[in-house]
C-alpha positions in Angstrom: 182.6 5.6 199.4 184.8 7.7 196.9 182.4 11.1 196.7 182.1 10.1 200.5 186.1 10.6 201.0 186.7 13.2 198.2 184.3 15.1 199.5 186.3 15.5 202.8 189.0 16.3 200.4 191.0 13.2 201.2 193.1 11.7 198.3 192.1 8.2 197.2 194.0 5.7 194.9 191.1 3.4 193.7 192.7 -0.2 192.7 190.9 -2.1 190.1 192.0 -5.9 190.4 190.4 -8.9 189.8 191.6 -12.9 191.2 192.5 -14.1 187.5 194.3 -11.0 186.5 198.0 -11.9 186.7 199.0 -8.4 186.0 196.7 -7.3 189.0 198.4 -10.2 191.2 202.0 -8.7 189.8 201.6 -5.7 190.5 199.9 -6.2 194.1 203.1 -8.2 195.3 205.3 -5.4 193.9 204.6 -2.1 194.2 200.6 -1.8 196.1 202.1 -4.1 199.0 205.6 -2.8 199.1 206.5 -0.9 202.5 207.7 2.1 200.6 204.4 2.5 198.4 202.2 1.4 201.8 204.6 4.3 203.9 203.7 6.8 200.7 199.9 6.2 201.2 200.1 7.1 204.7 202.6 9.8 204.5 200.2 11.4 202.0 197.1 10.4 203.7 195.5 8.4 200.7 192.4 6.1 201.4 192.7 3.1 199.2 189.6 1.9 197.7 190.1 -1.9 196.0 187.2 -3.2 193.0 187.4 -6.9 192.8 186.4 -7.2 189.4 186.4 -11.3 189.7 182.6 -11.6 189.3 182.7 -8.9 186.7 180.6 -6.5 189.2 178.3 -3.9 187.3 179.1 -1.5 189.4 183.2 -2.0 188.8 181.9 -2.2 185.0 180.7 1.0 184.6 183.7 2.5 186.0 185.8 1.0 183.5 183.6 1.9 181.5 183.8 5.7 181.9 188.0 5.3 182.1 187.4 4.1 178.1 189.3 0.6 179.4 187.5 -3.1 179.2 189.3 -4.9 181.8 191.6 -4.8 184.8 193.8 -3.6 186.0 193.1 0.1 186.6 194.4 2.4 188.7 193.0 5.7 189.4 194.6 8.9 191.4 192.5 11.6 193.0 194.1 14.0 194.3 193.0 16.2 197.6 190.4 18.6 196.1 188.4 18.3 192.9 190.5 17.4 190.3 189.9 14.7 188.2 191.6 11.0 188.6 195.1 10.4 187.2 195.0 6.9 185.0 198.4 5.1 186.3 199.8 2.6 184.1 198.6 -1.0 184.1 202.7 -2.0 185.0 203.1 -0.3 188.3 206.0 0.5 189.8 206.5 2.1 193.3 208.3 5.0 191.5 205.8 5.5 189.1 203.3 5.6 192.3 205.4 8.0 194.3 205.8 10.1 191.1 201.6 10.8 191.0 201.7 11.0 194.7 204.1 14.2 194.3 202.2 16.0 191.4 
């Protein structure tokens, strides 16, 4: 699904998350859910791809994997076009996410 949607050069924020990761659950309710960060994906016109990581998925693995992280949260940026993926922070904000949106 991501080379699917980058290459139609659409942005896509790819959220990492799994059921037993209060930071995940955190940051869900407070920034990824907010109006203001949901208005910001649509403004921008970001597909938003979520890995549930709960069964430990080998597919979600390996992506981890190649980010250098072992476990969730993660949250990746791709911009429009072929740039590589922006690592957010694992404490999200909706400023922080409005900031990547706007680089």
């Amino acid at each position: 699904r991501l080379a699917s949607l980058r290459a139609t050069g659409q942005p896509v924020f790819i959220d990492l998350t799994a059921a037993w990761c209060v930071t995940c659950l955190v940051n869900e309710t407070t920034t990824l859910a907010s109006p203001r960060v949901q208005a910001l994906f649509a403004a921008h016109h970001v597909a938003l791809l979520v890995g549930d990581w709960t069964d430990r998925d080998p597919a979600i693995t390996a992506l981890l994997v190649a980010n250098h992280r072992a476990g969730v949260p993660l949250y990746l940026y791709y911009p429009a076009g072929s740039a590589p993926p922006r690592i957010l922070p694992q404490l999200l904000s909706p400023a922080e996410v409005a900031a990547v949106l706007a680089r």
